[in-house]
C-alpha positions as CSV (number, residue, x, y, z in Angstrom):
1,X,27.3,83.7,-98.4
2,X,26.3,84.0,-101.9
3,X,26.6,87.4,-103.5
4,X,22.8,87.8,-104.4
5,X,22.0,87.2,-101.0
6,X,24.7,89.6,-99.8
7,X,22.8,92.8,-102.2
8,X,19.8,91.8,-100.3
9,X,21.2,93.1,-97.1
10,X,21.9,96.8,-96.0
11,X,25.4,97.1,-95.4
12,X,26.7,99.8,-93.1
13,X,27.3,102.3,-95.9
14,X,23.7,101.3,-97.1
15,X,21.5,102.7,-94.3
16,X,19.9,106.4,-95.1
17,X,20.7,107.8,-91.3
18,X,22.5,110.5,-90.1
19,X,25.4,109.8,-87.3
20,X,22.7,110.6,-84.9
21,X,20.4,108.0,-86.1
22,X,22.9,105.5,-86.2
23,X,24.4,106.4,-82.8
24,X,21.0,105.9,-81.5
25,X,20.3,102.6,-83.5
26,X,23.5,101.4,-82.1
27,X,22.1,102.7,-78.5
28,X,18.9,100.8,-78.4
29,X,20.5,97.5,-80.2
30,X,22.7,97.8,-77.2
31,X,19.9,98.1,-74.6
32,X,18.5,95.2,-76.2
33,X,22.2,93.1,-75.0
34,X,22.1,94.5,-71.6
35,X,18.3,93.5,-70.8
36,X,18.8,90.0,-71.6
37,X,22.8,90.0,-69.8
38,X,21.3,91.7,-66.8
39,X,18.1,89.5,-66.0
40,X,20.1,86.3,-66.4
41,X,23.1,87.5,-64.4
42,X,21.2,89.0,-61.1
43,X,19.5,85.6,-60.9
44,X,23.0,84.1,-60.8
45,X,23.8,85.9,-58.5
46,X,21.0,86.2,-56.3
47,X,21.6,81.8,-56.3
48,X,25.2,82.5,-55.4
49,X,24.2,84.8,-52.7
50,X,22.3,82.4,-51.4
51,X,23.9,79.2,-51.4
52,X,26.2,80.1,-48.8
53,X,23.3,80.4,-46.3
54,X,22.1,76.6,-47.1
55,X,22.2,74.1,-45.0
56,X,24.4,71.7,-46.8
57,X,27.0,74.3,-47.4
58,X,29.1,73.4,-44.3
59,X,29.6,70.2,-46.3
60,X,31.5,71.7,-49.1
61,X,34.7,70.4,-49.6
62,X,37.8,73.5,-49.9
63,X,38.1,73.3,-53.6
64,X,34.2,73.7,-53.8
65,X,34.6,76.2,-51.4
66,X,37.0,78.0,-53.6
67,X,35.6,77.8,-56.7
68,X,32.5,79.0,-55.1
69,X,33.5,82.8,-53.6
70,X,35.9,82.8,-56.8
71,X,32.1,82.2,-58.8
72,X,30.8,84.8,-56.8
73,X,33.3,87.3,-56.8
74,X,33.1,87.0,-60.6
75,X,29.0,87.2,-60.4
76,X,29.7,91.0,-58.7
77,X,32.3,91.9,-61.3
78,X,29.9,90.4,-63.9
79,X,27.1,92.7,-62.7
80,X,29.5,95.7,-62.1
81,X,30.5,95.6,-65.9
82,X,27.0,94.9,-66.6
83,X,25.2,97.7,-65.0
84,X,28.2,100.0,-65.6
85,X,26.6,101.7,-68.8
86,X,23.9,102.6,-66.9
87,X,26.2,104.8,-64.8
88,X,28.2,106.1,-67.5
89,X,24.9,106.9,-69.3
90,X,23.6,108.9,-65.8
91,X,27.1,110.7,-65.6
92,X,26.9,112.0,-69.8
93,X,23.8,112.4,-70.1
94,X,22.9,115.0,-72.4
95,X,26.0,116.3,-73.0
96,X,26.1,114.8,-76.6
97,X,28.6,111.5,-75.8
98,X,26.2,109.1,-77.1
99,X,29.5,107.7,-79.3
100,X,31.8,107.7,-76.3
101,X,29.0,105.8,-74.4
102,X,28.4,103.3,-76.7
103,X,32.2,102.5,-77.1
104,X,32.3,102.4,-73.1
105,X,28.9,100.0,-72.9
106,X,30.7,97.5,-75.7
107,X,33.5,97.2,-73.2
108,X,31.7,97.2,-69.8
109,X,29.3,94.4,-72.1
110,X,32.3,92.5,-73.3
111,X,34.0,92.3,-69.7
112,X,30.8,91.6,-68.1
113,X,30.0,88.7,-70.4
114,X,33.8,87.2,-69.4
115,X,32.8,87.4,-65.9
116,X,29.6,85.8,-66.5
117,X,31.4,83.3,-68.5
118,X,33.7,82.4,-65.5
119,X,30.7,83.0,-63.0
120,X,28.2,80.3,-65.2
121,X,31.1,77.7,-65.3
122,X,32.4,78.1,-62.0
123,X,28.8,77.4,-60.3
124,X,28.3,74.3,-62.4
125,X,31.6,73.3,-61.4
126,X,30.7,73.7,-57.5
127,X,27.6,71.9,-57.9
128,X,28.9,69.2,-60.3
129,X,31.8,68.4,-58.0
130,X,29.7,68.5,-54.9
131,X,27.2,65.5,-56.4
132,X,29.5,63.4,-58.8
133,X,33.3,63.2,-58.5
134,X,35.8,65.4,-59.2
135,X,36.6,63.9,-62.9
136,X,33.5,63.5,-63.7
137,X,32.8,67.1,-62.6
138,X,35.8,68.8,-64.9
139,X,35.0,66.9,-67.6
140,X,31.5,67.9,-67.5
141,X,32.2,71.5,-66.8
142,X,35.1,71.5,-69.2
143,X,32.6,70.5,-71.9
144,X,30.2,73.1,-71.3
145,X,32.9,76.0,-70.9
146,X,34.4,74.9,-74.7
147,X,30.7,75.1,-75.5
148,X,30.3,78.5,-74.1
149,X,33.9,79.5,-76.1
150,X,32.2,78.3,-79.0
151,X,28.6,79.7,-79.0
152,X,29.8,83.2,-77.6
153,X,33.2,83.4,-79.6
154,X,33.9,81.2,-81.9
155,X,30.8,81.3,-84.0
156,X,30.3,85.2,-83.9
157,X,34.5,85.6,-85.4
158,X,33.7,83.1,-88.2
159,X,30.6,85.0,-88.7
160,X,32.1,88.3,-89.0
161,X,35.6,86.7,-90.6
162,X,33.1,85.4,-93.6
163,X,31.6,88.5,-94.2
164,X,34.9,90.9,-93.9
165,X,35.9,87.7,-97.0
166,X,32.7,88.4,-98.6
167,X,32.6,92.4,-98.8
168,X,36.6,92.0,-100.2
169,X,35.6,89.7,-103.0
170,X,32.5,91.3,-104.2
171,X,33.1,94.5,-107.3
């Protein structure tokens, strides 16, 4: 990033907010996370919940089997994580732990989003395997985990690594 375009962004130190403006800035930007995370995970899960009632499901083979309660354990535990800060929130509420709830939420969020990480790839995997074969299936669900590794982790830790570079080399 170039350094003119760097003085054109508020960095943290920047902002005119008290702690309690930035605690609740930090509050809602998290809301923000944990609408999109939960509307996409409780259909997930709904699905697996589901599936197991179908028709064809008696055809699964064991390893399908397998990688589908494993899928759906990991959809609970997703949505455990996910609507976790919810509960915290209920439980401190108004007893000025706004910081300690925001430092729980970011783990609950980042747990959450490994579960639905394993949850998303395992349920492709189940449905992959069942239609194409087994090679075919891994190499396909291989191929969109690394993509998911990528676009959730990968590019975010560059992101942030080139910025931490940035703030160091600028006067």
């Amino acid at each position: 990033m170039s350094k003119a375009s760097k003085s054109s962004r508020p960095s943290q130190d920047d902002r005119d907010e008290s702690e309690a403006e930035r605690l609740d800035r930090n509050y809602n930007e998290m809301l923000q996370e944990l609408r999109v995370l939960q509307a996409g995970m409780q259909i997930l899960f709904a699905f697996l919940l589901t599936l197991a009632f179908q028709a064809r499901f008696g055809a699964v083979s064991d390893f399908q089997r397998n990688v589908y309660i494993g899928s759906l354990l990991s959809a609970a535990l997703a949505a455990g994580c996910l609507i976790g800060p919810v509960a915290f929130h209920r439980i401190v509420f108004r007893r000025g732990m706004k910081d300690h709830l925001i430092k729980a939420a970011t783990r609950y969020i980042a747990a959450g989003m490994a579960f639905l990480f394993v949850t998303m790839v395992g349920a492709v995997l189940v449905v992959l395997d069942f239609m194409l074969s087994r090679p075919i299936a891994s190499s396909i669900t291989g191929s969109l985990a690394a993509s998911f590794v990528v676009l959730w982790l990968v590019i975010p830790l560059v992101a942030r690594a080139r910025e931490t570079d940035d703030e160091q080399d600028s006067p």
